[in-house]
C-alpha positions in Angstrom: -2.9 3.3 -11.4 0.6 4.3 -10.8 2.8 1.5 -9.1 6.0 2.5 -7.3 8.3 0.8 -4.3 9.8 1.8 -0.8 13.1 3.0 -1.8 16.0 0.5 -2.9 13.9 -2.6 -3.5 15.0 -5.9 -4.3 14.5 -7.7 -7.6 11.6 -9.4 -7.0 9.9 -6.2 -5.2 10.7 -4.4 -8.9 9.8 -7.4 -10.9 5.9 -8.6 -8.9 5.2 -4.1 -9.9 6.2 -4.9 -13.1 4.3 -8.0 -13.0 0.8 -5.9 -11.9 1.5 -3.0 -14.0 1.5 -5.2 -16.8 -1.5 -7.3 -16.0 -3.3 -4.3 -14.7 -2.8 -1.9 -17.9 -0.9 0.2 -14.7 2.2 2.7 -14.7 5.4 1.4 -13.1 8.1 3.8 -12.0 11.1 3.3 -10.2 10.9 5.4 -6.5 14.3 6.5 -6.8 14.6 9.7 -3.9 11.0 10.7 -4.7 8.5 11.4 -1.8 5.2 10.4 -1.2 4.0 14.1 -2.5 6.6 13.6 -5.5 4.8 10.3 -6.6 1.2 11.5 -6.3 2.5 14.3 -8.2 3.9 12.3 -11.0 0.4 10.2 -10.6 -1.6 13.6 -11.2 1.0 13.8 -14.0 0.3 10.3 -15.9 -3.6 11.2 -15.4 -3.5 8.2 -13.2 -6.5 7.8 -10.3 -4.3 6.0 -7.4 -1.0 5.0 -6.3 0.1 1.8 -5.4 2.9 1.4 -3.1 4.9 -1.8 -2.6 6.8 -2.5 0.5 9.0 -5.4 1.2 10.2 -7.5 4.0 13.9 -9.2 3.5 13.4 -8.2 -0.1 10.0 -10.1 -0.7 7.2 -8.2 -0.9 4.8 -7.9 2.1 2.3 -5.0 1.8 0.7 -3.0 -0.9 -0.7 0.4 0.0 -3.2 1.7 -2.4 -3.6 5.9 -1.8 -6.2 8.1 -3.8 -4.2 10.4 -5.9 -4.9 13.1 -3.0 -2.9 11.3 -0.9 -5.9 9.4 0.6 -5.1 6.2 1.9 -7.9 3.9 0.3 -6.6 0.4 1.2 -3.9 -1.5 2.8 -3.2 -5.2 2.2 -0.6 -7.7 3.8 0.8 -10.0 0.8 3.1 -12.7 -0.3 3.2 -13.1 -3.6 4.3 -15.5 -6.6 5.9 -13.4 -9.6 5.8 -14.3 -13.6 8.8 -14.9 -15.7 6.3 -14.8 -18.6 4.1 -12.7 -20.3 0.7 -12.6 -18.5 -1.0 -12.3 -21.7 -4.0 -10.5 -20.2 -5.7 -7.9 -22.1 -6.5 -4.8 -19.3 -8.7 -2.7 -21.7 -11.2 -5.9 -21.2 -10.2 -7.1 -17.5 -13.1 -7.5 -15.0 -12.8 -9.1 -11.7 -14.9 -11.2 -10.1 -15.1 -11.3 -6.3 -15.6 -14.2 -3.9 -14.3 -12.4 -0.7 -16.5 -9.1 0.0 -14.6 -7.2 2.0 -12.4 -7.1 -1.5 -14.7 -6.2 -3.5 -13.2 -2.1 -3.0 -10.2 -3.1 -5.3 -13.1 -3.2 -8.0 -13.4 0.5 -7.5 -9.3 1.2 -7.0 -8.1 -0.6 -10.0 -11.1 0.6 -11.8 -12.5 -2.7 -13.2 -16.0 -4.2 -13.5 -17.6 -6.0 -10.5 -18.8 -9.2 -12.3 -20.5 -12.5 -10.9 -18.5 -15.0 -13.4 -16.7 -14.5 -16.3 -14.3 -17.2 -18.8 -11.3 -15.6 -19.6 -9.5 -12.1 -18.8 -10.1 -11.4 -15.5 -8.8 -11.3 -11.8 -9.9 -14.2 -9.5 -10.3 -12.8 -5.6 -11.3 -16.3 -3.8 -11.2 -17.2 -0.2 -8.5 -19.9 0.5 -7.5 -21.4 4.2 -5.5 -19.2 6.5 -5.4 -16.6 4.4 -8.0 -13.1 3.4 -7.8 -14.1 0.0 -6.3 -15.9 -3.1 -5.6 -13.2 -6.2 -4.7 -14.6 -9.6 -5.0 -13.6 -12.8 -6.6 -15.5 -15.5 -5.8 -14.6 -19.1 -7.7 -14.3 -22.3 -7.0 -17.8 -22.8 -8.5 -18.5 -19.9 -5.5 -19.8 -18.1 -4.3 -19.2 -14.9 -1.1 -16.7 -15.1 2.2 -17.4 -12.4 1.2 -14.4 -11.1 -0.5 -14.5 -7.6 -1.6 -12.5 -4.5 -1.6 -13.8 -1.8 -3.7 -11.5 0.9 -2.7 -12.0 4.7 -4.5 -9.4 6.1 -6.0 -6.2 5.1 -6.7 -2.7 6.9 -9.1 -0.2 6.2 -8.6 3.5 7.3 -10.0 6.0 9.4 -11.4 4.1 12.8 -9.7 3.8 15.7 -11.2 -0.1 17.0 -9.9 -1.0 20.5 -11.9 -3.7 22.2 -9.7 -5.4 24.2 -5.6 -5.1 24.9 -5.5 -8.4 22.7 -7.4 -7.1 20.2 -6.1 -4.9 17.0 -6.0 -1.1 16.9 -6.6 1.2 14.3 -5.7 5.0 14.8 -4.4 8.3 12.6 -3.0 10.6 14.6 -2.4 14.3 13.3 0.4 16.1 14.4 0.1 20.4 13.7 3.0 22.2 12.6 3.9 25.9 13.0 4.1 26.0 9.3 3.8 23.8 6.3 7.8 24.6 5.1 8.7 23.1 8.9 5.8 19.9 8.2 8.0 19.5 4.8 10.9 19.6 6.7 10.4 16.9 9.2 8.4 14.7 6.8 10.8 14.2 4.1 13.5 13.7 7.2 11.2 10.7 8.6 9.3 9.2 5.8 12.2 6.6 5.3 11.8 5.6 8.8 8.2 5.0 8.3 8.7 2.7 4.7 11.7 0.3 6.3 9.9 -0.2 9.1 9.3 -3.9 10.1 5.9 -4.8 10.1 5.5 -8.2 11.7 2.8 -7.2 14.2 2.6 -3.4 13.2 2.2 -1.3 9.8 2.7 2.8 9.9 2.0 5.1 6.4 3.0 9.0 6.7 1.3 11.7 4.7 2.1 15.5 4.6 -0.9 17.5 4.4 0.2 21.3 4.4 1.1 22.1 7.7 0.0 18.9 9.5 1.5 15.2 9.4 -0.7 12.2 9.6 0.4 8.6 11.4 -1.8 5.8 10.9 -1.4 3.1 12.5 -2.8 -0.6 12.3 -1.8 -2.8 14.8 -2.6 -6.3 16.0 -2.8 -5.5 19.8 -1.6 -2.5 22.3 1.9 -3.5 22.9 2.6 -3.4 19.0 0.5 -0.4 18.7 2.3 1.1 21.8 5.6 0.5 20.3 4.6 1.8 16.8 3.8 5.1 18.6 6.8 5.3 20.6 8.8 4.8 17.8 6.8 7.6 15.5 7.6 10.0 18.6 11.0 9.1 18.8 11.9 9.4 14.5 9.6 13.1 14.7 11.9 13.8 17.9 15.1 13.5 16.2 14.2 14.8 13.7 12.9 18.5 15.1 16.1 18.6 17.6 18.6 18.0 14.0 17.1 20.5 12.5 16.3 22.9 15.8 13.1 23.0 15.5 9.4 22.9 17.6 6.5 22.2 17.2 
C-alpha cells in the first residue's frame, strides 16, 4: 500500500504514515504538489495495490481514505490516533489480523493480510471499545502491544445514497460531465485542495477525476451538513469554471 497526506501536513500527520508504513510493510511518500491521479500513478509505479490517504484536522490526524489503485474509493475511516517514538518491531511479511468488529473485517482485504480467529504475536488487533467503531493496535513479534493505535470514530462505505430521515446520515456520489477530459483536468486540479482542507466535523467530501467526468462523494451525518457540503462543492467548481472561462 502506498501511504501519502493532504498537502502540507503537520509532524505528527507525517510521523502516524511513517508509523503504518513501517508496521504495515507499506510505502510512505511525501504529497508534495502531486494530485490524486499523480499518487495512484506513483502507486501503479511502486507495484502497490491501494493508496492510503491521511487527512488531518488542526494538524492531528482525523481520516484515512483507502482508494483502489484505480482510483476506487474502497474505504473511509474517522480516526484519532496515538503515534510511536519507537520501533514497532513488527515483522509485515508474517502480519495477520484478527478482527473483533465485522464491518472491519474489509481492511483484511485492503492491507492484504490474513483474516485470522486468534493469533500470539505479530498481528493487528481490531476490537470493539466504548464510544468508538473500533480499537486498532498493533501487537509485535514479541507479542507486545506497540504505542501505535487507531482509534476508529466512524467509518463510510461508498456507493449508496441512505436517506431515511433529515436526522439521519447521507451518503451520495454525484458525477459531474465535462465537455472534455483536458477541461475535467482543468477544474479538478484547481479544486481538489478545496476538497482535502476541508473541515470535516459533521461532513467528509473525496474528488476523483475520471476522464471527462468529476466524482463528489459525500458522507454526511444529516441533511443540513450534507446540504452544506453540496453548496460548498458547487460553489469551489463555480469559481473555478468562471477563473478559467469555462462551461460546462
Amino acid at each position: 500500500m502506498l501511504i501519502s497526506t493532504s498537502r502540507k501536513p503537520s509532524q505528527k500527520t507525517r510521523k502516524f504514515c511513517k508509523n503504518l508504513a513501517h508496521a504495515t510493510g507499506s510505502t510512505s511518500v511525501n504529497r508534495g504538489k502531486s494530485n490524486m491521479r499523480e499518487l495512484l500513478l506513483k502507486a501503479l509505479e511502486l507495484d502497490e495495490h491501494n493508496l492510503a490517504i491521511v487527512n488531518e484536522i488542526k494538524g492531528n490526524p482525523s481520516r484515512v481514505t483507502f482508494y483502489s489503485n484505480k482510483g476506487e474509493i474502497l474505504l473511509i475511516i474517522l480516526i484519532g490516533v496515538t503515534t510511536s517514538n519507537e520501533r514497532c518491531h513488527i515483522l509485515p511479511k508474517n502480519l495477520k489480523i484478527v478482527s473483533k468488529v465485522e464491518k472491519l473485517n474489509v481492511l483484511s482485504e485492503i492491507l492484504g493480510f490474513e483474516l485470522v480467529d486468534k493469533a500470539s504475536e505479530n498481528y493487528i488487533l481490531i476490537s470493539k471499545e466504548d464510544d468508538l467503531i473500533a480499537k486498532i493496535n498493533f501487537v509485535n513479534k514479541f507479542g507486545d502491544k506497540t504505542d501505535l493505535q487507531i482509534n476508529v470514530k466512524k467509518d463510510f462505505r461508498w456507493g449508496i445514497m441512505n436517506v431515511d430521515s433529515p436526522l439521519e446520515s447521507i451518503k451520495s456520489d454525484i458525477a459531474i460531465e465535462f465537455e472534455n477530459q483536458k477541461q475535467a483536468k482543468i477544474i479538478y486540479e484547481s479544486i481538489i485542495l478545496e476538497f482535502e482542507t476541508a473541515p470535516d466535523y459533521r461532513s467528509s467530501m473525496s474528488l476523483t477525476l475520471d476522464e471527462s467526468r468529476i466524482l463528489i462523494r459525500i458522507d454526511a451525518e444529516d441533511s443540513t451538513s450534507f446540504r452544506a457540503s453540496v453548496n460548498s462543492a458547487i460553489k469551489w467548481i463555480k469559481l473555478s469554471l468562471e477563473i478559467n472561462n469555462l462551461t460546462i
